[in-house]
N, C-alpha and C positions, 0 to 999 in steps of 0.2 A: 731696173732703174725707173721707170714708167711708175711701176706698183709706187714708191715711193717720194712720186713728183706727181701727185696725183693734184695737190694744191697749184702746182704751181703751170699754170698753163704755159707757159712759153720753153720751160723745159719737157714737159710730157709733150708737145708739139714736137721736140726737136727729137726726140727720142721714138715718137710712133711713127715718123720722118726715116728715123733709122734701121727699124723695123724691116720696114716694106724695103729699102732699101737693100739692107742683108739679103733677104728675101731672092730679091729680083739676080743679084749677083750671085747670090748663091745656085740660079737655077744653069749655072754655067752657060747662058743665051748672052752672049756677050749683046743683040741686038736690045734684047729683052731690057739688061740692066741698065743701058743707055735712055731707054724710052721711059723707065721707069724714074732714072737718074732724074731728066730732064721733065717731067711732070708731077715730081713729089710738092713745089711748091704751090700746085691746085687741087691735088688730089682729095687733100683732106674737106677743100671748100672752106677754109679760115680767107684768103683773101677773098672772100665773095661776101664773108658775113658770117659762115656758120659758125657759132662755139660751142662749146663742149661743157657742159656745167658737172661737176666731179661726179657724178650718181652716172653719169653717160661714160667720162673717165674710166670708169672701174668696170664697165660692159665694154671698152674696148681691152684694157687689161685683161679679161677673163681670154675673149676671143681671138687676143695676141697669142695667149697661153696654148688655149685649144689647138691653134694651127700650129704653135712649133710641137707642141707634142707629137701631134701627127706623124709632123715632119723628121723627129729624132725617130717614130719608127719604122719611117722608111713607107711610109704607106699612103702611096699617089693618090686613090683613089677618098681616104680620108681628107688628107692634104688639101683638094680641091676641092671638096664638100664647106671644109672649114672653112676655106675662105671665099668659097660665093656666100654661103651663109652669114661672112662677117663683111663682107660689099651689100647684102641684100637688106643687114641692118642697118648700116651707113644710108641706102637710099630712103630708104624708111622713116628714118631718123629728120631728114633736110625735108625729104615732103612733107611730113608733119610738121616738124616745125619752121622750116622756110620756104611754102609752098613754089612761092616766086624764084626761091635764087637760083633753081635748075637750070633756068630761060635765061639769065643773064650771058653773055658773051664776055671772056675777061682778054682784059689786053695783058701784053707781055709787061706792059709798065707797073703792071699792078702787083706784079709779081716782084718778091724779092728773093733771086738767087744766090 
């Protein structure tokens, strides 16, 4: 769904929102999925500022790809690889282009759950 809402920001949001989601439920940590539940609305760094302009879009498409591959083969150690590599370009990403928004502090109000 993502690959295909690649235009449209507010559903490729709500769907890479999903993602990680599945993700965290799926790692059967009930703790996990909770934490993960309750911090999707900053994770991505859209209420701080960050956007995503479609050429960035399609590099988290790939590396949504990569990790479930992984993950369909059962192989932990990939699995984790994939996704610090796809957190490592995320931070990458926001210092480049939003050197300041790391430092901001967000309130809950900012947040819409």
């Amino acid at each position: 769904m993502m690959q295909s809402n690649l235009e449209n920001r507010t559903v490729f949001l709500e769907e890479n929102k999903r993602f990680h989601d599945t993700i965290a439920w799926s790692s059967n940590n009930a703790l996990f999925g909770y934490l993960v539940d309750s911090m999707l609305g900053i994770l991505d760094g859209t209420v701080l500022g960050i956007d995503y302009p479609p050429h960035r879009r399609k590099a988290i498409v790939v590396a949504h790809q990569q990790i479930l591959g992984t993950l369909q083969l059962r192989d932990p150690d990939a699995a984790e690889e994939s996704m610090r590599s796809h957190i490592r370009a995320y931070v990458n990403y926001a210092e480049k282009k939003y050197p300041d928004i790391l430092d901001q502090t967000i309130s809950w109000d900012q947040i819409s759950l």
